[in-house]
C-alpha positions in Angstrom: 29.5 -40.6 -94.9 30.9 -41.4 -91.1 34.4 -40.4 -89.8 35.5 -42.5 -87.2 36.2 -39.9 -84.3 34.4 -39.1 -81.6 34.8 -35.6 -82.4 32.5 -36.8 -86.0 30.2 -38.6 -83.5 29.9 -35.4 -81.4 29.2 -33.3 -83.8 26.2 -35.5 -85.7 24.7 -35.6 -82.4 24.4 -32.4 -82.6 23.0 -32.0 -85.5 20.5 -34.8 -85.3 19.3 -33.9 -81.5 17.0 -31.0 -82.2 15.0 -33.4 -85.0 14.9 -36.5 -82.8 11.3 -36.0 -82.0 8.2 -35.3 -84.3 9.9 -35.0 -87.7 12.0 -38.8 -86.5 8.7 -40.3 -85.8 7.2 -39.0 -89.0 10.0 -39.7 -91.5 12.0 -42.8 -89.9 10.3 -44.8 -92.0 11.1 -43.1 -95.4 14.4 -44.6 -97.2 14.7 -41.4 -99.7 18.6 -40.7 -99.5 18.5 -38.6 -102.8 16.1 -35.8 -101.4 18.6 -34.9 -99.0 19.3 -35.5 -94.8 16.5 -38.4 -94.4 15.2 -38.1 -91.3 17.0 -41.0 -89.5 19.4 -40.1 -86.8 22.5 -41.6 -89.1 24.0 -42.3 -85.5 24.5 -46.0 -85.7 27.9 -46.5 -86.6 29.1 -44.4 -83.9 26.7 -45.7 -81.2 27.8 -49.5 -82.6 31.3 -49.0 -81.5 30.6 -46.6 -78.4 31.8 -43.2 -80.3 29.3 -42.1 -78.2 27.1 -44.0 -75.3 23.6 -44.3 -75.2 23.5 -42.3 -72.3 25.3 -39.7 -74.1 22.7 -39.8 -77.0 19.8 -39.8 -74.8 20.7 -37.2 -72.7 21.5 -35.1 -75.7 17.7 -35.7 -77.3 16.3 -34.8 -74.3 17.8 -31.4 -73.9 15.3 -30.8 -76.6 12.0 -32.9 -76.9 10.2 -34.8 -73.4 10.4 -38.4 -73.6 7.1 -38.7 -74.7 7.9 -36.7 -77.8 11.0 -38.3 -78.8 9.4 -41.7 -77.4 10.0 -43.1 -81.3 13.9 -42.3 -81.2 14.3 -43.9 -77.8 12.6 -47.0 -78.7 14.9 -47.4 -81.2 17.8 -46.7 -79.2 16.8 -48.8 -77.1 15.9 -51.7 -79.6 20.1 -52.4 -79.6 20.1 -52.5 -75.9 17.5 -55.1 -75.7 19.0 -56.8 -78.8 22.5 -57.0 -77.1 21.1 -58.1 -73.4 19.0 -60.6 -75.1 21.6 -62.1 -76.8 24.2 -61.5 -73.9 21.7 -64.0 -72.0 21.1 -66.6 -74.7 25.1 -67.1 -76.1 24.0 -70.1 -77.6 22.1 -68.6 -80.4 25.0 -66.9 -81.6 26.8 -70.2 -81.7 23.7 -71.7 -83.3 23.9 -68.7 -86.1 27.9 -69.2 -86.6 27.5 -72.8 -87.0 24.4 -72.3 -89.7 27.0 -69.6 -91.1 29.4 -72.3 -92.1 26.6 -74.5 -93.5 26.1 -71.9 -95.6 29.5 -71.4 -96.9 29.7 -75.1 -97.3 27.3 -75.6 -99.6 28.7 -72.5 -101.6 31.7 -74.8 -102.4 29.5 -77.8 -103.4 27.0 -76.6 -105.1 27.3 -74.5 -107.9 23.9 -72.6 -108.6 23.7 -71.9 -105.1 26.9 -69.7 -106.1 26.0 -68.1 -108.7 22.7 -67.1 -106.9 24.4 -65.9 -103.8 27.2 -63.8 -106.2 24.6 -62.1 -108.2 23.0 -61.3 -104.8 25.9 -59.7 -103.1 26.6 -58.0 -106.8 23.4 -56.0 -106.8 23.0 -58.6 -110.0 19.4 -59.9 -109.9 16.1 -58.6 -111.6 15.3 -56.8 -108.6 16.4 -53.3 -109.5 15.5 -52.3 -105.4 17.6 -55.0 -104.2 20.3 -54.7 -106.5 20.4 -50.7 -105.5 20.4 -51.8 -101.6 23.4 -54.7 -102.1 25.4 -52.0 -104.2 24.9 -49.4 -101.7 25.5 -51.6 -99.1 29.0 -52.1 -100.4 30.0 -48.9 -101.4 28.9 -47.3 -98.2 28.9 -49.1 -95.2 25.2 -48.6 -94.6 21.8 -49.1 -95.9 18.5 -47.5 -94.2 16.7 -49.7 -91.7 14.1 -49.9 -93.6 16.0 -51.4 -96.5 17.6 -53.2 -94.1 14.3 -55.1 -93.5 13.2 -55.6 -97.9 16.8 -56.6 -98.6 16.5 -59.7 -95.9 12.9 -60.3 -96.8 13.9 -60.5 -100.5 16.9 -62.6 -99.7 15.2 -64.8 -97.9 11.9 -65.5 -99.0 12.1 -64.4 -102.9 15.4 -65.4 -103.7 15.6 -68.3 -101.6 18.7 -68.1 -100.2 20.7 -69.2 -96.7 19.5 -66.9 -94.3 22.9 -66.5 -92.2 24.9 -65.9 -95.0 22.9 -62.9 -95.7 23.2 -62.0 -92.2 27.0 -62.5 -93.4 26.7 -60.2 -95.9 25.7 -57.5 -94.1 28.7 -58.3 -91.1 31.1 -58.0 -93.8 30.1 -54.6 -94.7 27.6 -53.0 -92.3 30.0 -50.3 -90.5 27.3 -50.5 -87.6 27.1 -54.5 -87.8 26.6 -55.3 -84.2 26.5 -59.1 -83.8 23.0 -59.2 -81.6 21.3 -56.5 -83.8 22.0 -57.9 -87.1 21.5 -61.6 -86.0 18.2 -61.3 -84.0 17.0 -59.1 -86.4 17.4 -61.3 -89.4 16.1 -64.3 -87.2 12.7 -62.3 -87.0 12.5 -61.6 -90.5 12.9 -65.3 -91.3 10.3 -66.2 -88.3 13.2 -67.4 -86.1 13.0 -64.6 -83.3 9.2 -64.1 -82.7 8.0 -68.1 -83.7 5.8 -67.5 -86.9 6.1 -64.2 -87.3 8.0 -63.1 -90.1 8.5 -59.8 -92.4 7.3 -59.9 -96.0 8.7 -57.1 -98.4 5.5 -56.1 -100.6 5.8 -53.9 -103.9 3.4 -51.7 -102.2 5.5 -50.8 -99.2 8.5 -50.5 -101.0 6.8 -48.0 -103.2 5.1 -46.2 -100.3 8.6 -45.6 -98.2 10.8 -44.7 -101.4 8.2 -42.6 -102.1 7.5 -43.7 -105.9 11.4 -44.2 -106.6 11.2 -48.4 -106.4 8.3 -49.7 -108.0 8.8 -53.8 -107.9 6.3 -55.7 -110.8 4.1 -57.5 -108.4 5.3 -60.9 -109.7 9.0 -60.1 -108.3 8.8 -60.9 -104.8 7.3 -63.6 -103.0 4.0 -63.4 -102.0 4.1 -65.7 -99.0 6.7 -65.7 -96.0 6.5 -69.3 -94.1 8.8 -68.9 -91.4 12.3 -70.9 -91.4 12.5 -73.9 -88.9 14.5 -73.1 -85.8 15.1 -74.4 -82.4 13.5 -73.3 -79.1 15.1 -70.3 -77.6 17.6 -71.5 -74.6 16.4 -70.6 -70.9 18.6 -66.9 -70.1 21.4 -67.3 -68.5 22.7 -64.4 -65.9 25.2 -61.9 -66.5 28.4 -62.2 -64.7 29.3 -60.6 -61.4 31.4 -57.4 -61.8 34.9 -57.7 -61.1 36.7 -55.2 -59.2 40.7 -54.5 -60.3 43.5 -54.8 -57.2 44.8 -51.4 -57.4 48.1 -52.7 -56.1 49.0 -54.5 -59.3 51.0 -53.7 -62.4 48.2 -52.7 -64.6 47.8 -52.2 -68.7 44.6 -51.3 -70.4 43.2 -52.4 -73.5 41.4 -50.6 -75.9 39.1 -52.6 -78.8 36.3 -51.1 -81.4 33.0 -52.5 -79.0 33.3 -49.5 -76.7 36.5 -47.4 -77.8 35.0 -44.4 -75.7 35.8 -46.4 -72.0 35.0 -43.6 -70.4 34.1 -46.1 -67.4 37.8 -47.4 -67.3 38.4 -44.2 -64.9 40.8 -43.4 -63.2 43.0 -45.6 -65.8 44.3 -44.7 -68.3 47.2 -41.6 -66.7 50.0 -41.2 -68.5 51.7 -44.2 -66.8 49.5 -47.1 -67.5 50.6 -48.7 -70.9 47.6 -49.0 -73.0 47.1 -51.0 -75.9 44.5 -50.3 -79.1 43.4 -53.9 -80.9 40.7 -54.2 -83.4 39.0 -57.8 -83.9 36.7 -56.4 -86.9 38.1 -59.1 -89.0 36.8 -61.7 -87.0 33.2 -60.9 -88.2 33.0 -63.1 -90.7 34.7 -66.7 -92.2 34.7 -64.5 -95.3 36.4 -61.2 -96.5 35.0 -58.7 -94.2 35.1 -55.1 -96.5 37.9 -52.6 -96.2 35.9 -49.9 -95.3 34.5 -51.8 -92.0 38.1 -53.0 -91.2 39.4 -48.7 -91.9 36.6 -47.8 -89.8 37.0 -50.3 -86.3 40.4 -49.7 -86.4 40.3 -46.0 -86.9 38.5 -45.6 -83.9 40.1 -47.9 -81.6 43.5 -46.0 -82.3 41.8 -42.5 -82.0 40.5 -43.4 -78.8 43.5 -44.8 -77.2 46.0 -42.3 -75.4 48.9 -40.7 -77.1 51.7 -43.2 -76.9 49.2 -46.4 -77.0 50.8 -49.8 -78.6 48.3 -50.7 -81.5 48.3 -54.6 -82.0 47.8 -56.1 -85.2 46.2 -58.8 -83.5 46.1 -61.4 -80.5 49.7 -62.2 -80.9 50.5 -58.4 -80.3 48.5 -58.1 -77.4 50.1 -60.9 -75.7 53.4 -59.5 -76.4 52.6 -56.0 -75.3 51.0 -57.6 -72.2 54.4 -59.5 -71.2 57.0 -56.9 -72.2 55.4 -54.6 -70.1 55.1 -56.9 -67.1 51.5 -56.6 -66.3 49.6 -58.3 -63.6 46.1 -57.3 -64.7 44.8 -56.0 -68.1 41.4 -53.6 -67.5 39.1 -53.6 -70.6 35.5 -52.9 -71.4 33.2 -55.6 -71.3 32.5 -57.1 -74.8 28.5 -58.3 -75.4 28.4 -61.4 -77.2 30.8 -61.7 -80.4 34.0 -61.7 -82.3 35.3 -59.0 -79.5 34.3 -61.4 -76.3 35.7 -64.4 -78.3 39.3 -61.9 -79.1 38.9 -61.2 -75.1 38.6 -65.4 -74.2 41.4 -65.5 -76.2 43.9 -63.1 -75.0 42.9 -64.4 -71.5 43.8 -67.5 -72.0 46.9 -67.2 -73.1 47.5 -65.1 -70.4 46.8 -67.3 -67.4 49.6 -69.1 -67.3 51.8 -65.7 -67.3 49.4 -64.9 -64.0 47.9 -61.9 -65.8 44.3 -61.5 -65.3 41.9 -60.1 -67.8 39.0 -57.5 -66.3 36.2 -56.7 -68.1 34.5 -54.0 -66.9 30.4 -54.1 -67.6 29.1 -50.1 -68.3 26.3 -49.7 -65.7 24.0 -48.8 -68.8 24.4 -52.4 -69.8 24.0 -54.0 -66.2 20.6 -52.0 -65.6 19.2 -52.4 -69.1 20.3 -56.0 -70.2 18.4 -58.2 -67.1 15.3 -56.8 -68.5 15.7 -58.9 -71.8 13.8 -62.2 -70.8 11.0 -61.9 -72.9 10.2 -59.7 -75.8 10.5 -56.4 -76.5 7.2 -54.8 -75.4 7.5 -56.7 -72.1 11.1 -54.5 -71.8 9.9 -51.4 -73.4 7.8 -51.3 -70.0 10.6 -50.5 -68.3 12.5 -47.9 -70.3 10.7 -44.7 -68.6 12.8 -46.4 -65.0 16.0 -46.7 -67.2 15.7 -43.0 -67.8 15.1 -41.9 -64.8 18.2 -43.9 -63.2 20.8 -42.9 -66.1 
């Protein structure tokens, strides 16, 4: 369904532009992926790894609808921004989610119907023939409507009655747009975590409604009540860090990675004397086997995106190596959010220090105007968006 170029990204832009405004608000909703192009934008996985920017995609829709007609689409779009600046400000949830991650796999090794629960789940194995459509799709794909997105977690978590993070897991390992602060936060709110007490409950009557008639769950299926999963307090936001501006006297490389292989804001580096390096840290999004196709796809797009003549690491080890036999003083990158990318980029940085190479990150202004905004929820930042317009 998604080939990992730019070139791909371009062109579904394209095609998706001129619909972005009544027929997206009208059919957004609808998971009917047998009745041909659904009306979602089908962008994500390019978006996710910065194919193309959110600038890019913005500016595109509204070449052909005002923003009050394509106001649906960029709420959405800009649903991912808020997700990633909230979590860019509260780190410690994602430490909170990794740690409730491992829990989970723990008990998978000690307890053995918890096992063969969680197995028939990621199967598509259970007596819920929507879900079981959803988890097999899921794998074979890469991607799952948003919509489905939302039944599959309710189902998981509140009929099926399973760890909440390792389904949060299970859609890391194979989502080709999993985004760390989308897929986290959003399975917090479905569980209650996010917005305290509010939770989503999947109802046969919705699911019938959006698949139009093609899923029609027995009303004794799913769970009737959703009581929302204890969590702690969310931590005070923290600030995002001051921009760092490279010494343009230094022997320079720059570094390339699958969180925004676009970097169209690394300018004026690359030329065709900086040594550049492509990495991909996709396997990193999960304790557990994260899916070839996710792997094919991040590191596809990191390599297509790096100049001709680019190193491609294999991992942290190669970076390091490229960084040292190339003598650098400095490596420019773009700024990771929150995730196994950031933690790749800590990494790499500090085994670099004692070689005196410095490791810049370099924060897209999108991000820096958008992200402050995410204090509170997202209604409170949705007031701001029609400002964030008119600045990009």
């Amino acid at each position: 369904m998604f080939t990992p170029t730019r070139t791909a990204a371009l062109e579904a832009l394209d095609r998706f532009a001129p619909t972005a405004g009544m027929a997206y608000a009208q059919g957004r909703n609808f998971d009917l992926p047998k009745t041909g192009t659904p009306a979602v934008s089908l962008l994500s996985p390019y978006i996710r790894h910065r194919l193309i920017t959110e600038k890019e995609v913005l500016n595109a829709v509204l070449q052909h609808h005002s923003p009050k007609d394509a106001s649906k689409f960029i709420q959405e779009v800009f649903w991912r921004t808020y997700w990633k600046g909230w979590l860019e400000l509260r780190p410690q949830v994602w430490r909170d989610y990794q740690e409730a991650l491992q829990a989970g796999i723990n008990r998978l090794q000690t307890e053995s119907g918890l096992r063969a629960e969680f197995d028939a789940a990621c199967l598509g194995d259970t007596n819920i023939e929507c879900f079981n459509y959803w988890a097999q799709t899921l794998v074979k794909d890469g991607y799952i409507h948003n919509h489905a997105r939302m039944w599959f977690a309710s189902i998981w978590v509140f009929t099926l009655r399973l760890p909440w993070a390792l389904g949060a897991d299970f859609f890391m390992r194979h989502l080709l747009d999993g985004d760390p602060a989308s897929n986290t936060l959003s399975w917090r709110w479905v569980a209650g975590m996010q917005t305290k007490g509010k939770t989503y409950l999947a109802t046969p009557d919705n699911i019938e409604t959006f698949t139009k008639g093609r899923f029609k769950p027995r009303a004794d299926s799913l769970a009737v009540r959703a009581d929302a999963l204890p969590s702690a307090d969310h931590p005070t936001p923290s600030q995002l860090p001051f921009p760092t501006t490279p010494n343009a006297e230094l022997r320079t490389g720059v570094l390339f990675h699958e969180d925004d292989v676009h970097a169209d804001h690394l300018a004026p580096v690359p030329d065709g004397q900086t040594p550049s390096c492509s990495v991909s840290f996709a396997a990193d999004r999960s304790p557990l086997e994260v899916s070839t196709p996710v792997l094919t796809f991040a590191e596809t797009a990191v390599r297509t995106a790096a100049p001709v003549g680019a190193t491609h690491a294999g991992n942290i080890s190669d970076v390091i190596d490229w960084a040292r036999a190339n003598d650098l003083r400095q490596i420019i990158t773009a700024y990771a959010p929150v995730g196994p990318v950031a933690n790749g980029l800590d990494k790499i940085e500090h085994a670099l220090k004692d070689d005196g190479i410095a490791v810049i990150r370099k924060m897209r202004a999108f991000d820096r105007l958008c992200w402050p905004h995410a204090t509170k929820g997202f209604f409170k930042f949705k007031e701001n968006i029609p400002d964030f317009i008119n600045k990009i």
